[in-house]
C-alpha positions in Angstrom: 4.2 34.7 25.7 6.4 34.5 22.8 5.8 32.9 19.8 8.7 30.5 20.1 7.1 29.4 23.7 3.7 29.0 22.0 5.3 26.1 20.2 6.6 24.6 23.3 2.8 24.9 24.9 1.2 23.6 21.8 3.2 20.7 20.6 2.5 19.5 25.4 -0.9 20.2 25.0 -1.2 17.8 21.2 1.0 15.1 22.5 -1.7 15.0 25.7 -4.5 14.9 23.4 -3.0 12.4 21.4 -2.8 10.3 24.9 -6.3 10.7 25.7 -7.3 9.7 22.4 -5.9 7.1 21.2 -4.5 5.6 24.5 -7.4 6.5 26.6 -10.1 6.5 24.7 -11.1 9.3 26.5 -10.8 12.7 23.7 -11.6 16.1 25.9 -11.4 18.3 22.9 -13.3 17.8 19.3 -11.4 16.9 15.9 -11.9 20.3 14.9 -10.4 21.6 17.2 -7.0 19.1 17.5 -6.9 20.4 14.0 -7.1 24.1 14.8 -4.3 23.7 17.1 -2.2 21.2 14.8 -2.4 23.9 12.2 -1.7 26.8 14.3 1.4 24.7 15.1 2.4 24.1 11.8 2.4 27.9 11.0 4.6 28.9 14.0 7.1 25.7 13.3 7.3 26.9 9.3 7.6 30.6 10.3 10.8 29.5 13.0 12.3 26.9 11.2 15.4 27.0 13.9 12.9 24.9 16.4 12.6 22.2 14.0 11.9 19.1 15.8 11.5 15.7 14.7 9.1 14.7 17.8 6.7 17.4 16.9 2.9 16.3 16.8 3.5 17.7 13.1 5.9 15.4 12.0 2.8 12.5 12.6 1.4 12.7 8.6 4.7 12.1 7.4 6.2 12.6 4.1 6.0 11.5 0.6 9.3 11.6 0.0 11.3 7.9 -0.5 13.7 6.7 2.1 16.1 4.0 2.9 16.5 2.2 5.8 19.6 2.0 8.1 20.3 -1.5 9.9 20.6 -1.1 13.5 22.1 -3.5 16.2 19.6 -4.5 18.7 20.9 -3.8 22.4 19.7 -6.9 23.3 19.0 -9.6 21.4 15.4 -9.8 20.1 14.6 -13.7 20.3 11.6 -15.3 19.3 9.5 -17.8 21.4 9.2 -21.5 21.5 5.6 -22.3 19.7 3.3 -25.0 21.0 -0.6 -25.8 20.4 -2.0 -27.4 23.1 -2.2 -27.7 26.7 -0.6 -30.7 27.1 2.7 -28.6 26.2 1.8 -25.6 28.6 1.5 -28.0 31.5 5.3 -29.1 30.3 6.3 -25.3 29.6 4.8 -24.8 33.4 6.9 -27.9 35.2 10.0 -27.1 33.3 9.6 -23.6 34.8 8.8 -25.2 38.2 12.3 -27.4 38.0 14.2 -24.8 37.0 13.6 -22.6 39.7 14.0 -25.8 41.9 10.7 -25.3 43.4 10.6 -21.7 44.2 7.2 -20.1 44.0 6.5 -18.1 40.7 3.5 -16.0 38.9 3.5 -16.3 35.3 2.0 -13.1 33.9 -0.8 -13.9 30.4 -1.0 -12.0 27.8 -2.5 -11.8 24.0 0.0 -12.7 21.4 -0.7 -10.2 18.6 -0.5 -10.7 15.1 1.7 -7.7 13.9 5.6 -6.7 13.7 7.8 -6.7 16.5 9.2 -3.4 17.0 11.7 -2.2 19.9 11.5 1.4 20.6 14.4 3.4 22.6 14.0 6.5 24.9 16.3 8.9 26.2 14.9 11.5 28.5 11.2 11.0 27.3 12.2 11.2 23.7 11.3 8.4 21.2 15.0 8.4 19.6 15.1 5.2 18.1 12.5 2.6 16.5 13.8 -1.0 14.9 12.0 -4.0 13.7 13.0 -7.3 14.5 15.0 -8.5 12.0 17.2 -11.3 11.9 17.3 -10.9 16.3 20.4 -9.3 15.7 19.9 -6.6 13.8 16.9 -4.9 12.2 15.6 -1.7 10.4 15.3 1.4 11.2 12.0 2.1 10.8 11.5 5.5 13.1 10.3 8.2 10.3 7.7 5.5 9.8 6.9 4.4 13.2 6.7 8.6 14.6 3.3 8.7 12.0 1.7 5.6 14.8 -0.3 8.2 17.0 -0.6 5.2 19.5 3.1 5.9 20.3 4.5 8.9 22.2 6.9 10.6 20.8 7.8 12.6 24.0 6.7 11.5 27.2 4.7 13.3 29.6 6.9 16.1 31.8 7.4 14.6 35.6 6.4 10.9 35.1 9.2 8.8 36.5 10.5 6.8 33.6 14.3 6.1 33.4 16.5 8.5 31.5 17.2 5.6 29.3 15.1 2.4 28.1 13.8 0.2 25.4 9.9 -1.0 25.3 9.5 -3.6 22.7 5.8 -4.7 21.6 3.6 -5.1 17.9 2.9 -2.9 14.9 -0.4 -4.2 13.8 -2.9 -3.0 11.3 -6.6 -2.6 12.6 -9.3 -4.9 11.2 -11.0 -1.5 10.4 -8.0 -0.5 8.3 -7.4 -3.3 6.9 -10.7 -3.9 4.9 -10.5 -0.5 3.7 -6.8 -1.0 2.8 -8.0 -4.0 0.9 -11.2 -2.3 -1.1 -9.0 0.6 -2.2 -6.6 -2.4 -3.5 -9.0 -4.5 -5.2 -10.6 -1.2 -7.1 -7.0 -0.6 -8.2 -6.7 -4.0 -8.8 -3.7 -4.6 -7.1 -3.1 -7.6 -5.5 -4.8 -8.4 -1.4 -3.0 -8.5 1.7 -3.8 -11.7 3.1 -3.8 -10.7 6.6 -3.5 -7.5 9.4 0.1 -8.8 9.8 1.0 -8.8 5.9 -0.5 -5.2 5.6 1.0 -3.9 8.5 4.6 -5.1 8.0 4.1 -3.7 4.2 2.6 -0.4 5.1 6.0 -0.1 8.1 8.3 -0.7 5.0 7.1 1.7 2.6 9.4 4.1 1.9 6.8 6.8 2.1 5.8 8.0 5.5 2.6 9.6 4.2 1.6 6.2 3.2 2.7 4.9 6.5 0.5 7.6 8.7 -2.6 6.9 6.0 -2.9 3.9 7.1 -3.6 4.3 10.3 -1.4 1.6 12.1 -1.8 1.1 15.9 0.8 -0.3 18.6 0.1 -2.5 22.0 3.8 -2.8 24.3 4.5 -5.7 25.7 8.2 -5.5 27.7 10.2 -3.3 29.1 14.1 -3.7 29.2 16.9 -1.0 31.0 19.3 -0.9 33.4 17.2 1.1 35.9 13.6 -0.5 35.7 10.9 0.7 38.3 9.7 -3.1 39.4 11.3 -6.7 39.4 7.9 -7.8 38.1 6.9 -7.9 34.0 3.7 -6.9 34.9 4.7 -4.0 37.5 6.4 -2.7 34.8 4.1 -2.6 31.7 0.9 -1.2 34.2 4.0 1.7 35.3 4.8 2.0 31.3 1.0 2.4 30.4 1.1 5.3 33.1 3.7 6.8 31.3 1.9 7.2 28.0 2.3 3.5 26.8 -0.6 1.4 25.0 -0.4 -2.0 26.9 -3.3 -4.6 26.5 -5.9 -4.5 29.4 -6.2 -8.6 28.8 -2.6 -8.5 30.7 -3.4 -10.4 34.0 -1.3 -12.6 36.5 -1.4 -16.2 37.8 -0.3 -18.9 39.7 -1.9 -22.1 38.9 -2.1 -24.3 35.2 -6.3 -24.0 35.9 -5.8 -20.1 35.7 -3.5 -20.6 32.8 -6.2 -22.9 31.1 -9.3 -20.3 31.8 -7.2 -17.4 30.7 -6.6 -19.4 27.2 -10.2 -21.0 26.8 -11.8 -17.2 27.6 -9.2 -15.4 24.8 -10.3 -18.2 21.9 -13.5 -16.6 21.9 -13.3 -13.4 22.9 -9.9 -12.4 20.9 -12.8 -12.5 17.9 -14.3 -9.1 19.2 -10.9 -7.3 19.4 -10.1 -4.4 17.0 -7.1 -5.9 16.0 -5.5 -9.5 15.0 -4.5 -12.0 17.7 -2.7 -16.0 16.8 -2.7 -17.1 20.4 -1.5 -16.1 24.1 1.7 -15.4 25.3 2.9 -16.9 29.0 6.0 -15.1 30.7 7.8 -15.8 34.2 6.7 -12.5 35.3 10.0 -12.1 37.8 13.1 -10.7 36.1 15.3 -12.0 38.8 13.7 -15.7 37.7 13.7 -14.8 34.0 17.7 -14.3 34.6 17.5 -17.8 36.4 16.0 -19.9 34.0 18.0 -18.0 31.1 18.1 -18.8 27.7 18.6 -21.4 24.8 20.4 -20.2 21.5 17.0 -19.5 20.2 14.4 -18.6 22.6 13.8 -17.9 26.2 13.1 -20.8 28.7 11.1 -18.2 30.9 8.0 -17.5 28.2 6.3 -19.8 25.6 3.6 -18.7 22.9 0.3 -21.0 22.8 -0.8 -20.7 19.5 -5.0 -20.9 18.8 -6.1 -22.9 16.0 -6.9 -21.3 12.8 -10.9 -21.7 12.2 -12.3 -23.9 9.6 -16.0 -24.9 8.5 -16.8 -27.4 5.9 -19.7 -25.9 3.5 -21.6 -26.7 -0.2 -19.7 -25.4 -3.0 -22.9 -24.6 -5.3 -20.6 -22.7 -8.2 -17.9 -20.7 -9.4 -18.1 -17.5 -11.0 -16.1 -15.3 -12.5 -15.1 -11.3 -12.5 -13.6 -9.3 -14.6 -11.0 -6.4 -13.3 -10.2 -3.2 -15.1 -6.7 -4.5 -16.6 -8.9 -7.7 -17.9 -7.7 -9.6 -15.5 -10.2 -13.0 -14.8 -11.0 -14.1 -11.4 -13.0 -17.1 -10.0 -15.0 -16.8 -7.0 -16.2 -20.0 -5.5 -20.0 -19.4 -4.2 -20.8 -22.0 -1.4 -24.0 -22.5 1.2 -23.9 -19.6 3.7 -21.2 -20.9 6.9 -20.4 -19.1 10.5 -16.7 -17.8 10.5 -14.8 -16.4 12.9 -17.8 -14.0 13.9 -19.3 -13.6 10.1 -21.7 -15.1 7.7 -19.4 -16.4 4.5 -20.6 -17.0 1.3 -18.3 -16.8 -1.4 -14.4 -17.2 -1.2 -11.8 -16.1 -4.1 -10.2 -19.1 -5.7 -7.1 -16.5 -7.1 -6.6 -18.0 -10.4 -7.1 -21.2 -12.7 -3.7 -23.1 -11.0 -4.9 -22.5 -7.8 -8.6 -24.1 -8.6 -7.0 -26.7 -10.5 -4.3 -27.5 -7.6 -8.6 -28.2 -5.1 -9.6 -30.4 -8.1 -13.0 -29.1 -7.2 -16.4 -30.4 -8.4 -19.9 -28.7 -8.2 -21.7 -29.9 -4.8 -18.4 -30.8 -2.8 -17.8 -29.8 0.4 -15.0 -27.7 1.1 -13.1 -26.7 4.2 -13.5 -22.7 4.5 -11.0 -20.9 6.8 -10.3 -17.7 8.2 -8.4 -18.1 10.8 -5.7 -15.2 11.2 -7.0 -14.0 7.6 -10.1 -11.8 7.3 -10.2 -12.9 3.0 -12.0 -16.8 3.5 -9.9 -19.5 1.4 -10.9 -22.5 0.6 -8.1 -24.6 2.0 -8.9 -28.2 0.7 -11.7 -30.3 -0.7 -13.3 -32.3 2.8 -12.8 -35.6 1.8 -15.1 -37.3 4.7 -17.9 -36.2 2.3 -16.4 -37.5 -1.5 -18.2 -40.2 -3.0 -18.2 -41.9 -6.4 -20.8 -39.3 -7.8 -19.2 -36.2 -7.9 -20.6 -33.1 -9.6 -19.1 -31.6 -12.6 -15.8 -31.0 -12.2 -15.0 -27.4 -12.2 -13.0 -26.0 -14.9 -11.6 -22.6 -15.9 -13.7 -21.1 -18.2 -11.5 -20.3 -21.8 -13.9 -17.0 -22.7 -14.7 -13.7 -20.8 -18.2 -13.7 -18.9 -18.8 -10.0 -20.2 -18.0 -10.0 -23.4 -17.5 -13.5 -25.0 -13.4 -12.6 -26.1 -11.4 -15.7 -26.0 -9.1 -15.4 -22.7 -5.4 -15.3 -23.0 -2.5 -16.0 -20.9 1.0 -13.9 -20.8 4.2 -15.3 -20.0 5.3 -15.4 -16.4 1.9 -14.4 -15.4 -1.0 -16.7 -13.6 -3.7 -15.1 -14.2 -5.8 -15.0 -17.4 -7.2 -12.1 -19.4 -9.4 -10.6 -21.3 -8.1 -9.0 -24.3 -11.4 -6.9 -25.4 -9.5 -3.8 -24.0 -12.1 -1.4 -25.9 -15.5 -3.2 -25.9 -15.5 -5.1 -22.5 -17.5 -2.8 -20.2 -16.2 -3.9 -16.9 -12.7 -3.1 -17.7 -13.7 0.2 -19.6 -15.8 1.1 -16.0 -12.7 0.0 -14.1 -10.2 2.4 -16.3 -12.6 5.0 -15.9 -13.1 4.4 -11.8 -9.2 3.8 -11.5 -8.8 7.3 -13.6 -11.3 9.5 -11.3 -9.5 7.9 -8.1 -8.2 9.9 -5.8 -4.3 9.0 -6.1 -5.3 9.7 -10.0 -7.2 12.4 -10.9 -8.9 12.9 -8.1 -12.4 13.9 -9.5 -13.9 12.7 -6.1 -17.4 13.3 -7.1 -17.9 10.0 -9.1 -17.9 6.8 -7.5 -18.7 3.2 -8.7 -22.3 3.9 -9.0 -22.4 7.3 -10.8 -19.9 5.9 -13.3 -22.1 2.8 -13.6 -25.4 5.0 -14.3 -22.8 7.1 -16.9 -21.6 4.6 -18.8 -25.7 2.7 -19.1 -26.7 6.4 -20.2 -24.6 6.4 -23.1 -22.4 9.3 -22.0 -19.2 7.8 -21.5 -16.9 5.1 -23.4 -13.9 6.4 -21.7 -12.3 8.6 -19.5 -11.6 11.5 -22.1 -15.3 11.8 -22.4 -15.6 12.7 -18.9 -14.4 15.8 -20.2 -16.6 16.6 -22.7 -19.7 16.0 -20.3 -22.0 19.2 -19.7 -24.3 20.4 -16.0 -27.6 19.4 -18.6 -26.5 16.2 -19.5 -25.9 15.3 -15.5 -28.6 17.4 -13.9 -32.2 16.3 -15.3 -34.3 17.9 -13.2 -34.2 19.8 -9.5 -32.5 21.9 -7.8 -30.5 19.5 -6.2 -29.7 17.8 -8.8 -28.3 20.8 -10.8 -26.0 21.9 -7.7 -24.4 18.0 -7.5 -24.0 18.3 -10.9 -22.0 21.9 -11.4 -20.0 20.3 -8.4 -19.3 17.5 -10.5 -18.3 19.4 -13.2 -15.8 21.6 -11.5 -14.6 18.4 -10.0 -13.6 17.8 -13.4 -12.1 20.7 -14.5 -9.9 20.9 -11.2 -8.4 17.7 -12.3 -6.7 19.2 -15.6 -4.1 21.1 -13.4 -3.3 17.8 -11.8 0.7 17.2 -12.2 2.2 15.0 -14.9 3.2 12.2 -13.1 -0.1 11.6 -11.5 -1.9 11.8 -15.2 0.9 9.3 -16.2 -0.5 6.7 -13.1 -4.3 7.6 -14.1 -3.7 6.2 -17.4 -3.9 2.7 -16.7 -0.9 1.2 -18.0 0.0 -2.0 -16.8 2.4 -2.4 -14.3 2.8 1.3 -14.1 1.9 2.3 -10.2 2.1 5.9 -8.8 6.2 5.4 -8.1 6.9 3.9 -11.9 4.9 6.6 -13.0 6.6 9.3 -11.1 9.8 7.6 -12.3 9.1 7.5 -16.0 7.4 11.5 -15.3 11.3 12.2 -14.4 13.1 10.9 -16.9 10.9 11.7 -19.8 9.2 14.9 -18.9 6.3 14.5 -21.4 3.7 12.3 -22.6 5.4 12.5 -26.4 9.2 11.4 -25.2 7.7 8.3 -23.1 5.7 7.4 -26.2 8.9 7.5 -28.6 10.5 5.3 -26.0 12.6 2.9 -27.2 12.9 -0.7 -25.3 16.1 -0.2 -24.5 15.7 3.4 -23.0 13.1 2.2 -20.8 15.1 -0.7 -19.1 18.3 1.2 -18.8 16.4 2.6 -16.5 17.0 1.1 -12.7 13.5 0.4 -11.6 12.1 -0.7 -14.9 12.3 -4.5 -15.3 11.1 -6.6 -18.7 7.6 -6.7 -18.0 6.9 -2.6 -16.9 9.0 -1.4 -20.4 7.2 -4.3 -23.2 3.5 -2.8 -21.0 4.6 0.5 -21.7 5.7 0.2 -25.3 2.4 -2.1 -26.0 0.1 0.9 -24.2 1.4 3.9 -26.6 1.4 1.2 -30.0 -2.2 0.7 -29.4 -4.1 3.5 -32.0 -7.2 3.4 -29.2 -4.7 5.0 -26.6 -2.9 7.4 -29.1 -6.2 8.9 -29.8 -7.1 9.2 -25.8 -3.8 10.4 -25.1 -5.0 13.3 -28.2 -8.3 13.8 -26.7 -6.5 14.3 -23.2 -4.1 17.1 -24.8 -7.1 18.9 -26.3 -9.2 19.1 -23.1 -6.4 20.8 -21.0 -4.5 17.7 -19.1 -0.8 18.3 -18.1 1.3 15.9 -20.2 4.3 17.1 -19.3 5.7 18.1 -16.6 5.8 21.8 -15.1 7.9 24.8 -15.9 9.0 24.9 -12.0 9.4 21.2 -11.7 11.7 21.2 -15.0 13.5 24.2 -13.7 14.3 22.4 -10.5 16.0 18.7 -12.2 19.1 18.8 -13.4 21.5 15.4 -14.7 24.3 16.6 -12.2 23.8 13.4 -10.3 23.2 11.2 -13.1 24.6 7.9 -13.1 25.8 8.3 -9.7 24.8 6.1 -6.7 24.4 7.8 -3.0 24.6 6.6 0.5 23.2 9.2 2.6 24.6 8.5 6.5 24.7 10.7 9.6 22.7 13.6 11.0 22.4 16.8 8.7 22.1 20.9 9.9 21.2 22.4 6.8 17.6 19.9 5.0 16.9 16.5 6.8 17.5 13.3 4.9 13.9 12.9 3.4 15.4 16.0 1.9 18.6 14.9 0.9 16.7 12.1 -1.0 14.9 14.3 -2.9 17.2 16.4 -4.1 19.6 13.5 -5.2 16.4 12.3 -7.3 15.9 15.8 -8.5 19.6 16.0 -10.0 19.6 12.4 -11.9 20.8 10.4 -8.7 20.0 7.6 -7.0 19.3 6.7 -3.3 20.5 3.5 -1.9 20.5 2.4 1.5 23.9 0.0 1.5 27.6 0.9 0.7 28.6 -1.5 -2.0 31.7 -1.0 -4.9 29.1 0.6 -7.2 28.3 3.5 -4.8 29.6 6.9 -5.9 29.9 9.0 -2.5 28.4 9.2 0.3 27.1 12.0 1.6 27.8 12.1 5.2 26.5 14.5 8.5 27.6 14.1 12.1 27.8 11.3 13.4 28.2 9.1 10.9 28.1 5.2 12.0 31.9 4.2 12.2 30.9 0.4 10.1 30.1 3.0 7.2 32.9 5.0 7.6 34.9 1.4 7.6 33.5 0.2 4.8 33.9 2.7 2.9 37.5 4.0 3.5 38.0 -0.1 2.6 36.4 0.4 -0.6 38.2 3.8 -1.8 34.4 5.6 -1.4 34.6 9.1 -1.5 32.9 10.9 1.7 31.2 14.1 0.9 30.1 16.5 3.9 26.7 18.3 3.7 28.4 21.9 2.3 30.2 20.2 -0.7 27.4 18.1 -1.7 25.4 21.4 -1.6 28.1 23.1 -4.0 27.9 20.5 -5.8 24.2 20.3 -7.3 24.4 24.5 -7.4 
């Protein structure tokens, strides 16, 4: 066996594994070993470039690289459904359906009615070739180099199965519980704002312009309808129990009826049990489950007449609030939490809710010993949605009022412009934001010093041995170890940990820092255009906003960090101990300001780097990326097949088209 047939046997045998894992549920082989074989895929795929394939298992982590996305024009429209929320309205969805067919028998095929993004996906010959959200029905994104990281989706089907050459399946990108809380603890450490819900989350993390992100997060996929010309049953459900044999994830709640009574059952079972699922469901769907009647009773301008969506009410408890409290984040920020008499919800014990910030308690007009209405609902973060007025009376408790000084430290709290939140502004003597610099600094996006967690840095900082995150530096294996073998081994690991993270790049130093505002893309950004610690810090106002991505708020943070003498002195210790605070001989040998000032469209299908690629390298020379011709674009850099309402546009606007060879001339 050759080499280049190796590749062919491994990438069938991962995409099977894949299906029995995470369609299935079934794995016949260990992590370690899916691993063994992903790698010895990746070497072969790296050694023959030529066999480059963009359904390759390999291609599931995606890339850290920033992309655009293309609008696409759905095949068929994608419409949404008519909403109601009780069965009063399902028994008049079900005699509409009954008229229109002038009494013709019909199933009607139940289903769960996810909480996620609507995606449709399009196959030709096996191959996933095309995935596209929603959108405005019409039209939607382009979302594929995102959607290929989803390992519940196949990227190629299975050889011999009997699917049509060509067809779309349409169904719901949803974020896992599981995934979700952990999305939203590693948020709340950075101190970045909550998604609210799975569906939030999910439709974020299918946006981001990073496909490493995207395959982080571990999104999942259920399919709920197939559409094509050549379909293997007239019946929805036929069809969906043919696609799961193909390789599709379809719900195993799917069932068919006949009567409102089944109807009824199948919606009073899913209100409880849709609390034990994995992921987030709002409701049930109900479908006319023949295509020939779904062509019969047609369609309004908005929705289908053959399916309606039965929506489940959100879940609410009324509860004692007892107090609020208040935390303190790492940037100073102040947040009350609303501490209440323990409440079932949605399957948990509550106890405390977050009240966001002083308008938003103000807005309850709360008062110690209320009762409040607690809800869940399709969130997993409790809210206190309103104040339950069948229990207000004349003697209310102490009305609840934002406090004016910082729990921790006593500093009086300030507000900034434009911003709702309050703050602390004890920068250097407030120990939960010093903690929360230091525990943002060691994070693994950061510095990546993974031996210390909340609690080490907690005992660290109570010891006396650290007041900020230079001193982690100057800590020793005596100071950590105490006594023990054990002890002495977790501390030279610690140690190491530390040194390791002075060859961490620039950029990633710049995001460690802290600064407000400045996230791991601003920071790569300003990493770019400045190259060193020193040039950022002479930054003028006006340099930092001429810059596209840098708005008011991110360039006055910057300016204030680097004026402060506390951070000048950090940024000294930092240099001394060995951190990169500039960027790296082979990075700086790679930019160049060929591009700058120029705006790119990248279109069409490239031979000789793909587009993440393309993207890249118009960063690396000065350019920028945009998604949308416009009259401020410079070129566009064009491969086969460009659309034709590009090409339009852009012979309409006078835009230079440059093919993949000249644009390759062009940055040297």
């Amino acid at each position: 066996m050759t080499e280049q047939d190796r590749i062919l046997q491994l990438r069938e045998a991962l995409h099977r594994h894949n299906y029995n894992y995470y369609i299935l549920n079934t794995p016949t082989i260990s992590d370690r070993e899916f691993d063994e074989l992903l790698r010895e895929l990746s070497d072969l795929e790296a050694r023959y470039p030529e066999m480059a394939d963009p359904n390759s298992p390999t291609q599931r982590v995606g890339s850290d690289l920033s992309q655009d996305f293309e609008t696409f024009a759905h095949v068929r429209p994608m419409l949404s459904l008519s909403n109601t929320y009780n069965k009063a309205e399902v028994a008049e969805f079900y005699h509409r359906v009954s008229e229109g067919l002038a009494g013709e028998s019909f199933e009607i095929c139940c289903e769960l009615k996810f909480d996620g993004l609507s995606i449709a996906l399009h196959y030709e010959d096996g191959r996933l070739m095309r995935a596209v959200t929603r959108g405005d029905g019409v039209q939607g994104d382009d979302v594929t180099a995102n959607v290929r990281t989803i390992r519940s989706i196949p990227l190629q089907l299975a050889p011999g199965g009997n699917w049509p050459r060509s067809f779309e399946i349409r169904g719901e990108i949803l974020m896992p519980w599981t995934s979700f809380e952990a999305l939203n603890r590693e948020r709340e450490a950075r101190e970045e704002p909550l998604f609210a819900n799975p569906r939030n989350a999910a439709s974020g993390t299918l946006k981001s312009k990073q496909t490493a992100v995207v395959a982080e997060r571990r999104l999942d996929a259920y399919l709920y309808y197939l559409l094509g010309d050549e379909l293997p049953a007239d019946g929805h459900y036929e069809n969906l129990e043919t696609a799961r044999t193909w390789g599709f994830k379809v719900s195993d709640a799917m069932c068919k009826v006949k009567t409102l009574d089944e109807i009824y059952a199948f919606i009073d079972r899913w209100d409880t049990e849709r609390k034990n699922l994995p992921v987030a469901t709002d409701g049930i769907v109900l479908k006319v489950n023949s295509m020939r009647q779904q062509r019969t009773l047609g369609m309004t301008a908005k929705s289908p007449r053959w399916a309606i969506a039965y929506k489940f009410q959100a879940e609410q408890q009324s509860t004692v609030l007892r107090e609020v409290t208040y935390q303190v984040g790492r940037t100073g920020a102040v947040t009350p939490v609303a501490n209440m008499d323990p409440v079932q919800l949605s399957g948990t014990v509550v106890r405390r809710a977050t009240l966001h910030n002083a308008d938003f308690m103000a807005a309850l007009d709360l008062h110690v010993g209320d009762h409040v209405l607690v809800e869940k609902g399709g969130e997993i973060i409790p809210k206190i949605v309103a104040v339950d007025e069948a229990f207000i009376t004349a003697e209310r408790g102490q009305k609840v009022e934002f406090i004016r000084r910082c729990p921790e430290c006593g500093a009086e709290l300030v507000r900034y412009e434009g911003e709702a939140a309050w703050y602390c502004p004890n920068e250097s003597g407030c120990p939960p934001q010093i903690k929360g610099r230091i525990e943002h600094f060691v994070s693994r996006r950061a510095m990546n010093i993974d031996t210390l967690g909340p609690e080490t840095i907690d005992d660290f900082y109570a010891r006396g041995l650290i007041r900020d995150y230079a001193d982690l530096y100057d800590l020793t294996v005596d100071q950590l170890s105490g006594f023990g073998d054990t002890r002495i081994r977790s501390a030279r690991k610690t140690i190491q940990a530390i040194e390791d993270s002075k060859q961490v790049p620039f950029e990633r130093v710049l995001f460690a820092l802290g600064i407000r505002f400045v996230g791991e893309t601003v920071a790569k950004t300003l990493a770019r255009r400045f190259r060193s610690i020193d040039a950022l810090a002479r930054a003028s106002l006006d340099e930092l906003l001429q810059i596209n991505t840098i708005g008011q708020a991110i360039a006055e943070s910057v300016i204030r960090w680097f004026q402060d003498a506390d951070n000048a002195f950090l940024v000294e210790r930092l240099r001394a101990r060995g951190v990169q605070l500039q960027l790296s001989e082979q990075v700086l040998a790679e930019q160049s300001d060929r591009l700058a000032g120029k705006t790119i469209v990248i279109s069409g299908v490239f031979a000789h780097h793909s587009r993440d690629e393309y993207k890249a390298l118009i960063e690396q020379h000065g350019g920028k990326n945009t998604g949308s011709i416009s009259a401020k674009t410079s070129f566009i850099l064009a491969g086969e097949n460009m659309g034709p309402a590009k090409l339009e546009k852009a012979q309409k606007l006078g835009i230079p088209v440059m093919s993949e060879d000249e644009f390759l001339a062009l940055i040297g």
